[in-house]
VEXZANU-16739 format. One record per residue (C-alpha): x, y, z; residue in one letter. Coordinates in nm, 4 decimals. Example, Ala and Ser with C-alpha at 12.3 -4.5 7.8 and 13.67 -1.06 7.14 Angstrom:
BEGIN
(pt (1.2300 -0.4500 0.7800) 'A')
(pt (1.3670 -0.1060 0.7140) 'S')
REM end
This chain:
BEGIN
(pt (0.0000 0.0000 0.0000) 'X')
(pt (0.1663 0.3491 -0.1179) 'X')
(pt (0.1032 0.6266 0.0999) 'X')
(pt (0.0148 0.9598 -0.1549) 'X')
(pt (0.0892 1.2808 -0.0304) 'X')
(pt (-0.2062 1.5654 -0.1049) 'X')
(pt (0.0714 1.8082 -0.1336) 'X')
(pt (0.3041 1.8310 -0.4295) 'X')
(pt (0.5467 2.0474 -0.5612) 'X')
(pt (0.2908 2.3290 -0.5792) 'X')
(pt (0.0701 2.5094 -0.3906) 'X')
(pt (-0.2827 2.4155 -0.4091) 'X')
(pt (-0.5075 2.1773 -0.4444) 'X')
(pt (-0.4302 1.8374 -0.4768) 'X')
(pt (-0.6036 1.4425 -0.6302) 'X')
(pt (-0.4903 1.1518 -0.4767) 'X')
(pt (-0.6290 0.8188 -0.6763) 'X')
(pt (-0.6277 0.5705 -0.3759) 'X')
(pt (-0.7196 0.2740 -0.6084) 'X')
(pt (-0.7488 0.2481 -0.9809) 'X')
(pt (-0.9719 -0.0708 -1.0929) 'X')
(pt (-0.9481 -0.2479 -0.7941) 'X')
(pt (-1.1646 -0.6132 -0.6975) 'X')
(pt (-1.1577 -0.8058 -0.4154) 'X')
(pt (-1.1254 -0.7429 -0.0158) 'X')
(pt (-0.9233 -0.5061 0.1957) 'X')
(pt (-0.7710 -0.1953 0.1972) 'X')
(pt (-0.7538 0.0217 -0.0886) 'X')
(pt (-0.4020 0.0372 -0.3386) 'X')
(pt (-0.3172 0.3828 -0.2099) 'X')
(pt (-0.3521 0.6111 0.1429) 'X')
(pt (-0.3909 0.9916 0.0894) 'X')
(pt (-0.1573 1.1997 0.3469) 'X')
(pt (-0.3567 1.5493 0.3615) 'X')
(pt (-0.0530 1.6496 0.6002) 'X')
(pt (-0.1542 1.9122 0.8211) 'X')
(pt (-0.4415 2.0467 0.6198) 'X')
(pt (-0.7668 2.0241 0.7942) 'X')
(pt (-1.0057 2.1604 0.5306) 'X')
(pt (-1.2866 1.9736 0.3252) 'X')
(pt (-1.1861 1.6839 0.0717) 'X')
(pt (-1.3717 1.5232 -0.1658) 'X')
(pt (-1.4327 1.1785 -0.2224) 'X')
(pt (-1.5159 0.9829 -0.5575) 'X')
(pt (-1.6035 0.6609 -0.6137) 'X')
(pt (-1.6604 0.4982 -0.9624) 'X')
(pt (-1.8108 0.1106 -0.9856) 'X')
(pt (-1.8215 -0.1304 -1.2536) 'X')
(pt (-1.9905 -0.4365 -1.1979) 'X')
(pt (-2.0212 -0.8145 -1.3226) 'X')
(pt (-2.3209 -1.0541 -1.2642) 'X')
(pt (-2.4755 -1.0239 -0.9300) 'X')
(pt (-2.2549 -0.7364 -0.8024) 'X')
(pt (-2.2282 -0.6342 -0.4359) 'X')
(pt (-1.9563 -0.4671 -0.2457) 'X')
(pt (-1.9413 -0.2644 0.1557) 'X')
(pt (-1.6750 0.0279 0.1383) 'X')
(pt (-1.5440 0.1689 0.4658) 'X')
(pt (-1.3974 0.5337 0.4584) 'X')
(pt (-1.2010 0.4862 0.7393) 'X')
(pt (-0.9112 0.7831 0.8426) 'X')
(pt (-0.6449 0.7762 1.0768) 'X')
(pt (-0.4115 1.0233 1.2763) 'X')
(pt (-0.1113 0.7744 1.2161) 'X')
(pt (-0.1315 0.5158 0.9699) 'X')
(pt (-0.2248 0.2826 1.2289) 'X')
(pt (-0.5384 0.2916 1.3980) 'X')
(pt (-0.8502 0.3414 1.1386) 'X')
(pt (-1.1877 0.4454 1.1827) 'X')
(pt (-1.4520 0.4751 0.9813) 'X')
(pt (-1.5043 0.8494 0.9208) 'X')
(pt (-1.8296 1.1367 0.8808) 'X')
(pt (-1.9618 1.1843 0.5389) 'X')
(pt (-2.2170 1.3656 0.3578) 'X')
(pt (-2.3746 1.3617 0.0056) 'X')
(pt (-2.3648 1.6638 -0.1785) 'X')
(pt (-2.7566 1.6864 -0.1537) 'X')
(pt (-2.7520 1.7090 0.2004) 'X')
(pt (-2.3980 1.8311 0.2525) 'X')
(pt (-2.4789 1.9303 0.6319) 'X')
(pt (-2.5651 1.5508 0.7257) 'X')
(pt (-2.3233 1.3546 0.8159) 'X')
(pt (-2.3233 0.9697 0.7877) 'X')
(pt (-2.0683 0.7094 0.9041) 'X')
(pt (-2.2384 0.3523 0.7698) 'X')
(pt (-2.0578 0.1873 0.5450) 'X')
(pt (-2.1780 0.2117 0.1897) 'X')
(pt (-2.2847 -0.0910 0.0169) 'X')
(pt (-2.2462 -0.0700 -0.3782) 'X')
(pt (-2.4850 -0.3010 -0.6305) 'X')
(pt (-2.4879 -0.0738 -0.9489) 'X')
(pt (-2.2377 0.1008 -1.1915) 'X')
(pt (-2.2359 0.4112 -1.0146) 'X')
(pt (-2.0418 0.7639 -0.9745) 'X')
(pt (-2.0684 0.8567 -0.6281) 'X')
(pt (-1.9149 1.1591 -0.4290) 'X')
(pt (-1.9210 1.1873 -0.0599) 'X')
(pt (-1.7788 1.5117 0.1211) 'X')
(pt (-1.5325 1.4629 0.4038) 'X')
(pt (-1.6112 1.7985 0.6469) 'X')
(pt (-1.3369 2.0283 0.7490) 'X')
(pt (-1.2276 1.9667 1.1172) 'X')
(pt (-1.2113 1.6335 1.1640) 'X')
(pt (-0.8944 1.4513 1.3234) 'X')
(pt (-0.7364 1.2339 1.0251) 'X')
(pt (-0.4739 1.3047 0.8717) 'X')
(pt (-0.4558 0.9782 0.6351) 'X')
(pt (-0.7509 0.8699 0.4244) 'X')
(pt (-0.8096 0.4903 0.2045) 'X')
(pt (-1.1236 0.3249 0.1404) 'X')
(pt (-1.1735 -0.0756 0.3091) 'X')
(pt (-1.3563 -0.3456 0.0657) 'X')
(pt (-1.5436 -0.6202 0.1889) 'X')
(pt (-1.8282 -0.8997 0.0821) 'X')
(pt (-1.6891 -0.7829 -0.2606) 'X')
(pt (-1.8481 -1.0034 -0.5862) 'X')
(pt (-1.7829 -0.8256 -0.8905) 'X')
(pt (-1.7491 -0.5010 -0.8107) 'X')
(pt (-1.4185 -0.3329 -0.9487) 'X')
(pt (-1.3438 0.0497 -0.8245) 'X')
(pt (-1.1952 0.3528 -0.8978) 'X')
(pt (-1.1241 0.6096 -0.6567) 'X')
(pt (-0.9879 0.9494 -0.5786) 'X')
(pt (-0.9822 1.2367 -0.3043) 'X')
(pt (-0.9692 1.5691 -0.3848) 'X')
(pt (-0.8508 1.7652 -0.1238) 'X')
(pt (-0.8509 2.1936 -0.1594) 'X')
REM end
């Protein structure tokens, strides 16, 4: 697992992909390191499915790479809402969930489970 810095050479935003067509269980190909920013990031995720798809994604954060929890979220249609189930995908699907400014993680990955034929994609945008 490769642990992505949000912050580059420049000054700015930043898009960490945390897993790029990914199947199976477990922890997502990449972590995203926001570093000491503590502002709002975005989170996409992109499914394709196979016959009878199903899949339960954690967004789980952590303050040292170590101990994760699953973390607040809200959909951009109720952006003030937040939610901390785990998401259970069964369609192709685009969805976005906003991670809140002010919570305590500093490190960000998404954690697959119960996963039949479900690939990802994924990436956090963080301002």
């Amino acid at each position: 697992m490769a642990l992505v810095p949000t912050v580059g050479a420049s000054v700015g935003s930043s898009l960490v992909t945390l897993c790029t067509a990914q199947t199976g269980t477990g922890a997502s190909t990449n972590v995203a390191d926001r570093g000491q920013r503590y502002g709002p990031a975005l989170l996409t995720i992109v499914s394709t499915i196979g016959a009878t798809p199903t899949v339960t994604v954690d967004i789980q954060c952590s303050v040292d790479n170590a101990d994760w929890f699953n973390v607040g979220y809200a959909l951009p249609a109720t952006p003030t809402t937040l939610v901390v189930a785990s998401l259970t995908i069964t369609t192709a699907v685009t969805g976005r969930y906003i991670l809140p400014p002010d919570q305590p993680w500093r490190y960000c990955r998404l954690n697959l489970s119960a996963n039949t034929n479900v690939t990802l994609t994924s990436t956090l945008y963080v301002p």
